[in-house]
C-alpha positions in Angstrom: -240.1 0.4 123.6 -236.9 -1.3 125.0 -235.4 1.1 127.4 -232.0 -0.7 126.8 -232.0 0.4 123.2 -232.3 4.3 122.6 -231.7 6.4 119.3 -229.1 9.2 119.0 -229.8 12.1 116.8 -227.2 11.6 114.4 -228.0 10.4 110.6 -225.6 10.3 107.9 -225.8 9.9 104.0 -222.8 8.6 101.6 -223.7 7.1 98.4 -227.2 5.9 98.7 -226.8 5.1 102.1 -228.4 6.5 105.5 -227.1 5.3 108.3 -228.7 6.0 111.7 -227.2 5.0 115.1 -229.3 3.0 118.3 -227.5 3.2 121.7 -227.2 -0.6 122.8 -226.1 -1.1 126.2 -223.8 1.9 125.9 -222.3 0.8 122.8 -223.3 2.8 119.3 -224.8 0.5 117.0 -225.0 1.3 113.3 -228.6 0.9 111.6 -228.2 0.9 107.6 -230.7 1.9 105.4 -230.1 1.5 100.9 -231.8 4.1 99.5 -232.3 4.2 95.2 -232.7 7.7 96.1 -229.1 9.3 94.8 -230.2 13.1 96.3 -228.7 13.8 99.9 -231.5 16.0 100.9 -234.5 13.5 99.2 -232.5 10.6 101.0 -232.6 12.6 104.6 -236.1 13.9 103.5 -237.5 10.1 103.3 -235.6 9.0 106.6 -237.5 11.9 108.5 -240.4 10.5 107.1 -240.3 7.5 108.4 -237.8 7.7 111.0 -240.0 6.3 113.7 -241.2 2.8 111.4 -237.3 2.6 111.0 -236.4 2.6 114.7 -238.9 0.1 114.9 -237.5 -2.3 112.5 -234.3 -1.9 113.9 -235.4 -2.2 117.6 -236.8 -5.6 116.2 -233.7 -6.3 114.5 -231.9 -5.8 117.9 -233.8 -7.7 120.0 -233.5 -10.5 117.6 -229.8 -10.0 117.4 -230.2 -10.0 113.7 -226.5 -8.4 112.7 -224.7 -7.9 109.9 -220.9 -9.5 109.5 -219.7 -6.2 111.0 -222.6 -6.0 113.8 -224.5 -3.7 112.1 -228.3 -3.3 111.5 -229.5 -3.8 107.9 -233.0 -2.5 107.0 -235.0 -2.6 103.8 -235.9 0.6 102.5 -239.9 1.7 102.8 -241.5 2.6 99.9 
């Protein structure tokens, strides 16, 4: 694990999104997650699930510097 990347506890859900935060540096770094679930609490539900294989992908993601157009991290939802 990168020590310069940790992850907050805060998640958020809005219209078949989660969106999870990594502390970069100091600077809060939105990880995005589309979910076909529509259900806030299924969506929050699957992300507990698997919140640790998503902090990897996105620690990957990071280290790669693979951002979005607004510096965000996009992941693919697990099954």
């Amino acid at each position: 694990m990168n020590q310069a990347i940790q992850f907050v506890d805060r998640v958020e859900y809005e219209n078949g999104v989660i969106t999870f935060y990594a502390m970069v540096n100091g600077l809060l770094l939105p990880c995005i997650i589309e979910l076909k679930v529509k259900e806030r609490s299924d969506a929050l539900a699957h992300f507990a699930e698997h919140r640790f294989d998503y902090e990897e992908l996105a620690e990957q993601q990071i280290e790669e510097e693979a951002f979005g157009e607004e510096g965000e991290v996009q992941i693919k939802a697990l099954a």
